[in-house]
C-alpha positions as CSV (number, residue, x, y, z in Angstrom):
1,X,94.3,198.0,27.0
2,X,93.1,196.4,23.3
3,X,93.1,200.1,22.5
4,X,97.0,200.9,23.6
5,X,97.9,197.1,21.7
6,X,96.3,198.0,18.1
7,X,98.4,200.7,17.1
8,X,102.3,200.2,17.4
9,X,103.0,203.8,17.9
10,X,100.6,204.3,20.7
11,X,101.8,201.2,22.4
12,X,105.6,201.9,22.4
13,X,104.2,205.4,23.9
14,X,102.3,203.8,26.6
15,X,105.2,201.3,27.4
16,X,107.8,204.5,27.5
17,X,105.3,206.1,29.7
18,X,105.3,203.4,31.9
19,X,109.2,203.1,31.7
20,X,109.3,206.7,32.9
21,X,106.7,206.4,35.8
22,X,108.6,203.2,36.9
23,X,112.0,205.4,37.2
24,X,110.5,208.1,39.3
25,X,109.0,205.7,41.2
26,X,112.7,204.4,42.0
27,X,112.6,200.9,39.9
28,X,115.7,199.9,39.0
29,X,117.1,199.4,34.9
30,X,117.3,195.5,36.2
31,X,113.5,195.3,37.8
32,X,112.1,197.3,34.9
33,X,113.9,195.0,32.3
34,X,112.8,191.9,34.5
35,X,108.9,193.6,34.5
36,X,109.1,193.9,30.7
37,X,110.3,190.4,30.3
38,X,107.0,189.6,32.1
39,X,104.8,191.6,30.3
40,X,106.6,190.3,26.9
41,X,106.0,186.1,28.5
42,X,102.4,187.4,28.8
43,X,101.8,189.1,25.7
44,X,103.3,185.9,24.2
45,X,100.5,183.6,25.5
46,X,97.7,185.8,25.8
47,X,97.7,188.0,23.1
48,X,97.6,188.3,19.3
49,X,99.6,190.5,17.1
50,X,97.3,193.4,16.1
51,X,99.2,194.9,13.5
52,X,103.2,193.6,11.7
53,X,105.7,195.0,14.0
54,X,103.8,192.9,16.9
55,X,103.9,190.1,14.5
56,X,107.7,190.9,13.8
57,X,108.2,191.6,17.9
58,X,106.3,187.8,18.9
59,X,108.2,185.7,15.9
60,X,111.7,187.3,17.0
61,X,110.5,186.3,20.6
62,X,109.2,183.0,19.7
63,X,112.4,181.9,17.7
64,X,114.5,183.2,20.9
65,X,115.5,181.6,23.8
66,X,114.9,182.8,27.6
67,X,118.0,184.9,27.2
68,X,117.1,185.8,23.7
69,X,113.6,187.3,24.9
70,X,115.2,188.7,28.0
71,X,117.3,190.7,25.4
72,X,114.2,191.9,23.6
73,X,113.0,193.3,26.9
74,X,115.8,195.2,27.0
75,X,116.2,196.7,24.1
76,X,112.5,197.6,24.1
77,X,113.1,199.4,27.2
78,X,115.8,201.3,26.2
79,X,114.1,201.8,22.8
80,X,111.0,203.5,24.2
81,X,113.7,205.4,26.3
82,X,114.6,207.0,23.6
83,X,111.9,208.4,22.2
């Protein structure tokens, strides 16, 4: 996975690919925005920002509160949606 988190571009591909499998799988917008909530609380502790827009992506997170971040998730969601 370091591979998919160094370069932004492949990662928001790998996240919309996820997005997508998660659909036809039958998730719901609400349980795939909870799920990337998750991944974002995790990427938050565990990892560091390989490149700017992660370091953009973790300060708007860290400045945000739970609802705050919960928004992130779903705006990156529907922003890998769109692409």
């Amino acid at each position: 996975m370091s591979s998919v988190l160094t370069d932004f571009k492949t990662w928001k591909s790998f996240l919309g690919e996820r997005v997508k499998e998660a659909k036809k799988a039958g998730m719901s917008e609400e349980t795939i925005s909870k799920l990337a909530f998750e991944i974002g609380e995790f990427l938050d502790r565990r990892v560091d920002p390989k490149n700017d827009e992660q370091q953009v992506l973790k300060e708007l997170w860290d400045v945000g509160d739970e609802e705050d971040r919960r928004t992130i998730a779903r705006l990156m969601v529907k922003w890998v949606e769109k692409s």
